[in-house]
NUSE-197284 format. One record per residue (C-alpha): residue in three letters; residue number from 1; x, y, z. Coordinates in steps of 0.1 Angstrom, whole numbers, plus 5000, padded with zeros to 4 digits. Example, Ala and Ser with C-alpha at 12.3 -4.5 7.8 and 13.67 -1.06 7.14 Angstrom:
2
['ALA',1,[5123,4955,5078]];
['SER',2,[5137,4989,5071]];
This chain:
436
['UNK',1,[5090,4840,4737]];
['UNK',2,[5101,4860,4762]];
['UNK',3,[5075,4873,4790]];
['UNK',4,[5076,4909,4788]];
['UNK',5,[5060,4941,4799]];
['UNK',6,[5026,4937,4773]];
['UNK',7,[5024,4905,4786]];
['UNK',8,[5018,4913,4824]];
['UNK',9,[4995,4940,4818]];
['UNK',10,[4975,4915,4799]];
['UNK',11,[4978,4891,4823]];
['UNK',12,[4964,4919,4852]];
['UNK',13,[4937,4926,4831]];
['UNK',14,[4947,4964,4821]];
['UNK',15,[4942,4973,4787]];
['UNK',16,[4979,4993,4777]];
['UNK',17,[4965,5013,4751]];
['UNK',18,[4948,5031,4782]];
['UNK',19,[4981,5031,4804]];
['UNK',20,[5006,5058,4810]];
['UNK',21,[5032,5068,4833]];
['UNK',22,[5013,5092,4859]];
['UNK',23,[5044,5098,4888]];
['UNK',24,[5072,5095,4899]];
['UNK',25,[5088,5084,4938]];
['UNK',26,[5119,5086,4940]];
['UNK',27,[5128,5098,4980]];
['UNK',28,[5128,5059,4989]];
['UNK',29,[5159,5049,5006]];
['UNK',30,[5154,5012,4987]];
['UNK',31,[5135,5014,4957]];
['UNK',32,[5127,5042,4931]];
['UNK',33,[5084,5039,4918]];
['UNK',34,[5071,5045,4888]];
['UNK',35,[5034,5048,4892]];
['UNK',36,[5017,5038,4862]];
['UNK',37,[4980,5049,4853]];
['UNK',38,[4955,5026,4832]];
['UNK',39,[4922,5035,4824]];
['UNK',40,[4916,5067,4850]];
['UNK',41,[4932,5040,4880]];
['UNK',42,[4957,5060,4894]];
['UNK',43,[4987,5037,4911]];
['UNK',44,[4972,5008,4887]];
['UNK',45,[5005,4990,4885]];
['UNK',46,[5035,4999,4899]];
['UNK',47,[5071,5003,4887]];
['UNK',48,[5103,4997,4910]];
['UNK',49,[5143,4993,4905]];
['UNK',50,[5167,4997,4934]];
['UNK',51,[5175,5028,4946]];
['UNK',52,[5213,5048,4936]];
['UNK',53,[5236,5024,4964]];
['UNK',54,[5214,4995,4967]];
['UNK',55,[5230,4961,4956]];
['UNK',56,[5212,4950,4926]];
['UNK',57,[5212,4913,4938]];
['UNK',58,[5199,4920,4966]];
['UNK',59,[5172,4938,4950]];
['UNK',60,[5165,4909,4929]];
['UNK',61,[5166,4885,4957]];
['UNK',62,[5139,4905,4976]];
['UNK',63,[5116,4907,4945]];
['UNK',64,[5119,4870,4933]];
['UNK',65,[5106,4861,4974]];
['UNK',66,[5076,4889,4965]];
['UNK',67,[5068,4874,4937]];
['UNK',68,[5064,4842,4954]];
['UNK',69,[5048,4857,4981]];
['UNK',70,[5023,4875,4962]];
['UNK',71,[5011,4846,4943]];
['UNK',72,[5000,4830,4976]];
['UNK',73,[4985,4861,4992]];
['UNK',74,[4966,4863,4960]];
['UNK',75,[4951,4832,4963]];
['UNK',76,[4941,4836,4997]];
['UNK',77,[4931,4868,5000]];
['UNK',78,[4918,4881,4960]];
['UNK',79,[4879,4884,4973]];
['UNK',80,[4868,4914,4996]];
['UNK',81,[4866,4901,5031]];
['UNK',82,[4844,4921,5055]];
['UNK',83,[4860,4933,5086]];
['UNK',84,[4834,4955,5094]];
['UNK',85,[4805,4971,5084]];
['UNK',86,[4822,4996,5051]];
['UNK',87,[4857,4983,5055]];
['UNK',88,[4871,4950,5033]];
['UNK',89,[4905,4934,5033]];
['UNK',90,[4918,4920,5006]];
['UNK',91,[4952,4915,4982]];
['UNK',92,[4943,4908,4945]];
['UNK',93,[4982,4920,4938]];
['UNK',94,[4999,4902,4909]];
['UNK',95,[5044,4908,4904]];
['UNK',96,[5068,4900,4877]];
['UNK',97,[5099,4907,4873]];
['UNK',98,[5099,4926,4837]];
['UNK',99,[5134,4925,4814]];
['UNK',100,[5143,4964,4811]];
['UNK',101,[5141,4961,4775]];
['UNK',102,[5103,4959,4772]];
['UNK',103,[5096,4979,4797]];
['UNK',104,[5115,5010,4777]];
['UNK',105,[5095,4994,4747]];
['UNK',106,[5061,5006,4767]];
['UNK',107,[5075,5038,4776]];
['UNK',108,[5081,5047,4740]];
['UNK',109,[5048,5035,4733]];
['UNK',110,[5024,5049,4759]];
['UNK',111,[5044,5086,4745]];
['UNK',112,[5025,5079,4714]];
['UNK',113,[4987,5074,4732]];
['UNK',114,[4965,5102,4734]];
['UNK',115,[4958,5117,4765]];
['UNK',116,[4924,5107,4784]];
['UNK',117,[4905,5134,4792]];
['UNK',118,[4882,5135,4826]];
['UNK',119,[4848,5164,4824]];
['UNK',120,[4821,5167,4849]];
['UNK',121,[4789,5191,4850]];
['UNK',122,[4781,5182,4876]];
['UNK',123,[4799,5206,4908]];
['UNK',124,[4802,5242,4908]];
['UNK',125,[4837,5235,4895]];
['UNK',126,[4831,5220,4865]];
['UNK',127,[4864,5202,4872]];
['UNK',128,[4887,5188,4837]];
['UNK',129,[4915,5169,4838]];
['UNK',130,[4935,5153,4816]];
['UNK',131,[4955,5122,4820]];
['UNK',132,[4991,5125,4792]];
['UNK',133,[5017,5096,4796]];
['UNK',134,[5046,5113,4816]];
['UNK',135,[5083,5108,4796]];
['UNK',136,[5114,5088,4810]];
['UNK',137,[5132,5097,4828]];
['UNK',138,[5130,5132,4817]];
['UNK',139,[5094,5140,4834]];
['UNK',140,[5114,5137,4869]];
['UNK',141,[5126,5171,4862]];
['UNK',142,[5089,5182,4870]];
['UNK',143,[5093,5165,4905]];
['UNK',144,[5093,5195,4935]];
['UNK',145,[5106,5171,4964]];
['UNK',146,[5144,5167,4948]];
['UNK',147,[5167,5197,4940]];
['UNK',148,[5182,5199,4902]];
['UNK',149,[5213,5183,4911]];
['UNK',150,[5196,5149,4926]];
['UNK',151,[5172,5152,4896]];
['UNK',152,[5203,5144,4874]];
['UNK',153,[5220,5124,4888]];
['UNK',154,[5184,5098,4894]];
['UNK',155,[5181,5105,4855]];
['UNK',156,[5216,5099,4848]];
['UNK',157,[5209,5064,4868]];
['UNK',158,[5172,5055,4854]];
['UNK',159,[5191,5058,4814]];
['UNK',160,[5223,5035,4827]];
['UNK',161,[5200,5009,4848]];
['UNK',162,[5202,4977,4826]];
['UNK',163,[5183,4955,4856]];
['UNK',164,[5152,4938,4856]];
['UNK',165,[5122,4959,4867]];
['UNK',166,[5097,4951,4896]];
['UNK',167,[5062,4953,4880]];
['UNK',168,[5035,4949,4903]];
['UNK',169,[4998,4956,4903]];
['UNK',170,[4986,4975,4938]];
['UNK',171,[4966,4988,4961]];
['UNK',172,[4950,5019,4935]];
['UNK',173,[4957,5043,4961]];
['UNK',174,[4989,5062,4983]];
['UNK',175,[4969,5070,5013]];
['UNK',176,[4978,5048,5045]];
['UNK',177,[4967,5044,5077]];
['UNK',178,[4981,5077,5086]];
['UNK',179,[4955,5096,5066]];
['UNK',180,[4924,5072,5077]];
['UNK',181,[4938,5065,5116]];
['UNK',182,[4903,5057,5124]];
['UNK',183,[4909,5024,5107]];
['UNK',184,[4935,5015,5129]];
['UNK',185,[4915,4986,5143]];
['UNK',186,[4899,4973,5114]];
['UNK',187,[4934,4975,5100]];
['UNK',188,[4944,4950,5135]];
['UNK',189,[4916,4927,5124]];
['UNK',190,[4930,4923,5091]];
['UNK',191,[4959,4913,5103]];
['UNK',192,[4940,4888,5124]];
['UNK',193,[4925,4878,5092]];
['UNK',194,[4954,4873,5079]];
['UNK',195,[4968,4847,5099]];
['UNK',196,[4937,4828,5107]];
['UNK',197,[4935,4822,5069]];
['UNK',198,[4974,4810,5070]];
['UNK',199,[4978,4787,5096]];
['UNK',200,[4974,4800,5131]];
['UNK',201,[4951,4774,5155]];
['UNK',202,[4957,4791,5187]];
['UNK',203,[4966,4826,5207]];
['UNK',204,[4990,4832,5232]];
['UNK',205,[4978,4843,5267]];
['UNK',206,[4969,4881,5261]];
['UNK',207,[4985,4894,5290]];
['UNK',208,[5015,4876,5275]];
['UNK',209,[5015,4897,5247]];
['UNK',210,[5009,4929,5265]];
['UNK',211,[5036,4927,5286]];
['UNK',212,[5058,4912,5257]];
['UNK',213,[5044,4947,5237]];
['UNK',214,[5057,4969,5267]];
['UNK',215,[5091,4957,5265]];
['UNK',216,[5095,4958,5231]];
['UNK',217,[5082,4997,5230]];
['UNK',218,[5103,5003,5259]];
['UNK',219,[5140,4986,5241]];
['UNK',220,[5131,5008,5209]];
['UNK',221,[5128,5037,5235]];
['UNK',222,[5164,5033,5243]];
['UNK',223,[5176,5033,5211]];
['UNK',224,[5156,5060,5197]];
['UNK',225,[5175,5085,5220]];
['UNK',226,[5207,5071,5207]];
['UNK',227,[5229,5082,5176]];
['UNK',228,[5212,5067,5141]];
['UNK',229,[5250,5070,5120]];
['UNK',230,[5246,5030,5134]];
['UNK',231,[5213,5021,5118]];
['UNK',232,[5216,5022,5076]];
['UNK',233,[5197,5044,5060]];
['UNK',234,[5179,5057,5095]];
['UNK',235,[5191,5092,5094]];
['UNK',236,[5177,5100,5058]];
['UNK',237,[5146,5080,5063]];
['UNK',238,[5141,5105,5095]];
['UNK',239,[5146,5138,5077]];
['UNK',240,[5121,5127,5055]];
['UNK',241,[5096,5122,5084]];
['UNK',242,[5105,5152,5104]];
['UNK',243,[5088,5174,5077]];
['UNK',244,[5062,5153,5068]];
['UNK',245,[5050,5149,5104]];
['UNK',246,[5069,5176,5125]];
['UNK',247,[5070,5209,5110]];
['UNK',248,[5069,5227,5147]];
['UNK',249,[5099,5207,5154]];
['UNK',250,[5082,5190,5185]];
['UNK',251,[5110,5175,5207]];
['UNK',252,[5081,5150,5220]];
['UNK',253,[5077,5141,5181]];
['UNK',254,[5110,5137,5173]];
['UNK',255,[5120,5107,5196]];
['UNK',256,[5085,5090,5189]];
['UNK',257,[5094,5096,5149]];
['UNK',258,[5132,5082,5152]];
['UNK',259,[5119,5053,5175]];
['UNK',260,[5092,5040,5148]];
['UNK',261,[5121,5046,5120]];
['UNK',262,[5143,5021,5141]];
['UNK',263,[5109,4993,5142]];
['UNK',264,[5110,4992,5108]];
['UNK',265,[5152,4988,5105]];
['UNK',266,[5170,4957,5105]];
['UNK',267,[5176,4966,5142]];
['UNK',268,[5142,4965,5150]];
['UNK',269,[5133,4937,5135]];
['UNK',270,[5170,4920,5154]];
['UNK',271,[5152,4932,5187]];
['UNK',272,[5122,4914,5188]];
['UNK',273,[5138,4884,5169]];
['UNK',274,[5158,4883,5200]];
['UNK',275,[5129,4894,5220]];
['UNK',276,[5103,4866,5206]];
['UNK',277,[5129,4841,5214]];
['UNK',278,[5118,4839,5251]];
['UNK',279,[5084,4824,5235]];
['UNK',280,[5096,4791,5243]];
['UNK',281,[5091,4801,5276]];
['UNK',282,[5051,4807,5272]];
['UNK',283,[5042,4783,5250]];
['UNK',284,[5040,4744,5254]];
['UNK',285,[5033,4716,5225]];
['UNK',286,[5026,4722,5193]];
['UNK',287,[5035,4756,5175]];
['UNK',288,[5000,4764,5170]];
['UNK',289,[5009,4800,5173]];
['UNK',290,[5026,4800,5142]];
['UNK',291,[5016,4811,5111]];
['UNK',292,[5024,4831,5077]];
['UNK',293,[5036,4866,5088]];
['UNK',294,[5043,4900,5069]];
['UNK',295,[5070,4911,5094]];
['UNK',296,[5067,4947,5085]];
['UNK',297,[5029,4958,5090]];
['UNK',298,[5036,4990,5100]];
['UNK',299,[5011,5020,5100]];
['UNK',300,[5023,5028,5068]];
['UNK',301,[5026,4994,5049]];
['UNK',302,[4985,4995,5051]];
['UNK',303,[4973,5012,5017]];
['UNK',304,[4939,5025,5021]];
['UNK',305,[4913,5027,4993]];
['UNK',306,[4885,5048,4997]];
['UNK',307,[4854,5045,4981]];
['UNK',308,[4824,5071,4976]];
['UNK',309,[4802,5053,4955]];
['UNK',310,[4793,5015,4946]];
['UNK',311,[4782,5009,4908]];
['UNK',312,[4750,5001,4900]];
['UNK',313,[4756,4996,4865]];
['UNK',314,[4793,4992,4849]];
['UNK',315,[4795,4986,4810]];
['UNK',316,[4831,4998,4805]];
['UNK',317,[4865,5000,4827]];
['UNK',318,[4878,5034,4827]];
['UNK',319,[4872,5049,4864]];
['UNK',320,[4890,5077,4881]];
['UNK',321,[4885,5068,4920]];
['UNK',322,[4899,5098,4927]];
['UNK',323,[4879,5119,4908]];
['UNK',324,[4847,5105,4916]];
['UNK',325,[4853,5107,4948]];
['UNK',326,[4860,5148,4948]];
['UNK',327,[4826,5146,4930]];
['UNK',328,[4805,5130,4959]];
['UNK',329,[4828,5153,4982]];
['UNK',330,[4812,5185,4967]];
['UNK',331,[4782,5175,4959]];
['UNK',332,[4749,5174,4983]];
['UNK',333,[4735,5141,4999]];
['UNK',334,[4709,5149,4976]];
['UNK',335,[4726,5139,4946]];
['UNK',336,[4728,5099,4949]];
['UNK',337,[4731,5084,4914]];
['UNK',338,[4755,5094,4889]];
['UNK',339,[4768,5090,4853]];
['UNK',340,[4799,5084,4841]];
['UNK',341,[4802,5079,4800]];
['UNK',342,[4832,5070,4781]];
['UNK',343,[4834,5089,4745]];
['UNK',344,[4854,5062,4724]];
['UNK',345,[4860,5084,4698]];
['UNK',346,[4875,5112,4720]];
['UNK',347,[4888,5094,4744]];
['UNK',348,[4869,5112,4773]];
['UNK',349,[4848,5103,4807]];
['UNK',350,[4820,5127,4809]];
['UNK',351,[4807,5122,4846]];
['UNK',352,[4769,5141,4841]];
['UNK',353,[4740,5136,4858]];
['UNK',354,[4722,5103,4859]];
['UNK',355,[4694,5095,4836]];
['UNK',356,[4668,5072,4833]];
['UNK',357,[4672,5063,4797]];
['UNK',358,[4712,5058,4810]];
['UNK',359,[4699,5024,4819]];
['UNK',360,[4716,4996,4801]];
['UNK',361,[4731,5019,4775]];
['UNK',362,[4766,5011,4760]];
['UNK',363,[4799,5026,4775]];
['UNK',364,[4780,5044,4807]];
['UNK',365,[4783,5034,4839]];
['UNK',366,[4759,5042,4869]];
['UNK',367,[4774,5053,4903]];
['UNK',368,[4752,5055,4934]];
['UNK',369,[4771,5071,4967]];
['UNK',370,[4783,5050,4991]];
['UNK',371,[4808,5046,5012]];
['UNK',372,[4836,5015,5017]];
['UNK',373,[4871,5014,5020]];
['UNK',374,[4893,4984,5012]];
['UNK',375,[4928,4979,5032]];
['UNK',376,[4958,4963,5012]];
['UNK',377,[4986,4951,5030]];
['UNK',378,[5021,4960,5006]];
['UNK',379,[5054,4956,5006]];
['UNK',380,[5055,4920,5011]];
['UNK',381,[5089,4916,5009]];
['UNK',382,[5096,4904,5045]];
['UNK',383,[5073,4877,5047]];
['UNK',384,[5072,4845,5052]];
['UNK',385,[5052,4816,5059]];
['UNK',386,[5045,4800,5024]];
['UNK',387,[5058,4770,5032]];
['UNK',388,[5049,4752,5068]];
['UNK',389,[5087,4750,5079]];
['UNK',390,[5087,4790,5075]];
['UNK',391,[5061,4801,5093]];
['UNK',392,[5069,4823,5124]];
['UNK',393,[5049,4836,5156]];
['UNK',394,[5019,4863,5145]];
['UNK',395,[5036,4883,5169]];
['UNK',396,[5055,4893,5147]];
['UNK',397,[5033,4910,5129]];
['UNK',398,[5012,4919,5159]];
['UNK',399,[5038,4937,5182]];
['UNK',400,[5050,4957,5154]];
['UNK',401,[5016,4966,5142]];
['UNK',402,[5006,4977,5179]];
['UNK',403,[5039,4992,5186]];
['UNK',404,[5038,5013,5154]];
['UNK',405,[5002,5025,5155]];
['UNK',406,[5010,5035,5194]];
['UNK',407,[5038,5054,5180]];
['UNK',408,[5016,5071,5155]];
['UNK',409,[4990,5080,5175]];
['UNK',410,[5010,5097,5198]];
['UNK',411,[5027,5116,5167]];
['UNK',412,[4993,5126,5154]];
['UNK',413,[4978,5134,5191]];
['UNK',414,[4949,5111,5191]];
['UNK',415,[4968,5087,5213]];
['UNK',416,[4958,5046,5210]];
['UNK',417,[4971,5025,5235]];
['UNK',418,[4989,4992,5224]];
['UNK',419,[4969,4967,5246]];
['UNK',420,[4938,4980,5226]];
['UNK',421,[4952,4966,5196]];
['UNK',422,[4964,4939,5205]];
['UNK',423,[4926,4933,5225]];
['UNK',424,[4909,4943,5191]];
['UNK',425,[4931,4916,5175]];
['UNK',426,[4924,4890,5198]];
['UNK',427,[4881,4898,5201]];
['UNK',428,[4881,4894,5163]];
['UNK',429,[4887,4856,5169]];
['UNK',430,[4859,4856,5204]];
['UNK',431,[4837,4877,5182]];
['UNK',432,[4838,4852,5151]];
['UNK',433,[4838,4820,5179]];
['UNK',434,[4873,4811,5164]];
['UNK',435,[4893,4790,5189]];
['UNK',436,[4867,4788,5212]];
């Protein structure tokens, strides 16, 4: 039999009588997202076929690797691992490739589910929402972002695409680094995490990298004044930043934004190929310092998940993060403990105050506020490493992650220098008496 959609969501552990499109992305450059929603988990699983002009076989090439690639990050990295005191990393992502056929099958059927509906008493607000499985493709007419014409035309392609679809189960969250910059160095740590836990035995001198982090930032500085018509891609990528992050049209802004848009191109990552090559230079003996890499860790390929609350009791699986969060948000410190019942029958979460009698009572879970946030490294389609004659240099996961977050700080105007980084990355190992 073949595997199909029903199958995976099984296999992720999602029940998909509870699972329904919630939104639509469609202003990537190289894929077009379906968000899917299971249970209240918003960004559950995740939907993805090339965008309009992207070679299919390259497409499929890239998602075969992540497949691959995810299976091993999975096994090394499914538990929480602290990496400080509120803040975990961890990837507990599973992919498939999905034949279209089922995967229109479970569009047709998550159309027939009834909606799940979300109540609280316990804000001022008295906030309801309800959760209704979005249709496809014609829900992306709802979609602000695109004007009428590109609406039609991404229809037009959705209803013609006969490809295999990239299912993948995520990071339950679309906030990155950029709205949580404070974890930029717990973020660093992860990455040194990351590679301790894939190969690497041994650091390169630190004022190595510094200086090796100054000339990369200062190559991309040249190029970031230049024309983008060279770089694919670059100049529609960069309109979409300019108003995300620029709306005063800073001048200052706009080189920082066009010079972290060419880290992440193909000629970025040529640059400090080229760059890195001079390694042979600093290192003698054994390539210690290699190790499986990302090769993309960029501010904005960290996906953080924040929690309010930690569970005290859980007797079903329907959450709304989201929601619960907004709760704690606007409620007092006062209120600690809450409630959160599932109503089979009408398919509702009623979030209420907590009770004592709530105490090992069927279908309620017991919240208590807290505060965590877990960091999930995505799109993994870069890497490499999985097999010993692949791995590369962690700095090639380390310059672009200091480079980037430099650039962002800047952007944002809370300014973090890149050899503070790359010193957080390196006292992670001092700290945990790693390589000593």
């Amino acid at each position: 039999m073949e595997y199909n959609f029903f199958n995976f969501m099984r296999e992720i552990g999602f029940d998909e009588s509870q699972t329904r499109i919630e939104t639509y992305r469609l202003d990537g450059t190289n894929n077009y997202l379906i968000g899917l929603n299971s249970s209240g988990i918003t960004w559950a699983v995740s939907l993805r076929i090339p965008a309009m002009g992207v070679e299919y076989s390259k497409f499929e090439d890239e998602k075969k690797r992540a497949v691959n690639t995810a299976r091993f990050m999975a096994k090394k990295l499914s538990e929480r691992i602290k990496i400080s005191d509120n803040v975990s990393f961890l990837f507990d992502g599973i992919s498939r490739l999905i034949p279209r056929a089922s995967v229109l099958a479970f569009f047709e059927y998550q159309n027939t589910l009834p909606p799940l509906v979300e109540i609280e008493n316990i804000t001022v607000m008295k906030t309801r929402k309800t959760i209704r499985g979005k249709y496809y493709p014609d829900s992306i007419d709802e979609l602000f972002n695109l004007d009428q014409n590109k609406k039609e035309k991404i229809k037009k392609y959705f209803l013609q695409y006969d490809g295999m679809f990239f299912a993948s189960k995520g990071a339950p969250a679309s906030e990155t680094l950029y709205n949580h910059f404070d974890l930029a160095f717990d973020a660093a740590n992860s990455l040194s995490m990351l590679h301790l836990k894939t190969g690497l035995k041994e650091l390169i001198s630190i004022e190595t990298v510094i200086s090796m982090a100054h000339e990369y930032d200062n190559i991309l500085n040249k190029f970031a004044y230049s024309d983008f018509t060279f770089v694919s891609t670059a100049q529609e990528v960069f309109e979409k930043y300019e108003s995300k992050w620029n709306n005063n049209k800073d001048q200052v802004i706009t080189h920082l934004i066009r010079k972290e848009i060419i880290l992440r191109t193909k000629l970025g990552k040529n640059i400090l190929t080229e760059l890195l090559s001079t390694l042979k230079y600093h290192v003698q003996g054994d390539n210690n310092h290699l190790c499986f890499t990302h090769n993309d860790p960029h501010s904005e390929n960290f996906i953080v998940v924040e929690y309010m609350y930690t569970y005290e009791q859980k007797n079903h699986n329907h959450v709304d993060r989201e929601f619960l969060n907004s709760i704690y948000k606007n409620t007092s410190d006062n209120i600690s403990k809450l409630s959160i019942e599932y109503i089979e029958d009408k398919n509702t979460l009623l979030y209420r105050n907590y009770e004592d009698s709530d105490i090992g009572k069927p279908y309620v879970n017991i919240a208590k506020r807290s505060f965590m946030y877990d960091l999930h490294l995505i799109d993994i389609d870069d890497a490499t490493g999985i097999e010993v004659g692949t791995m590369k240099s962690y700095l090639n996961d380390l310059l672009v992650y200091s480079v980037s977050i430099s650039n962002l700080g800047l952007i944002k105007g809370n300014p973090i220098k890149m050899e503070d980084i790359i010193s957080s990355y390196y006292n992670f190992f001092v700290e945990n008496k790693v390589f000593n």
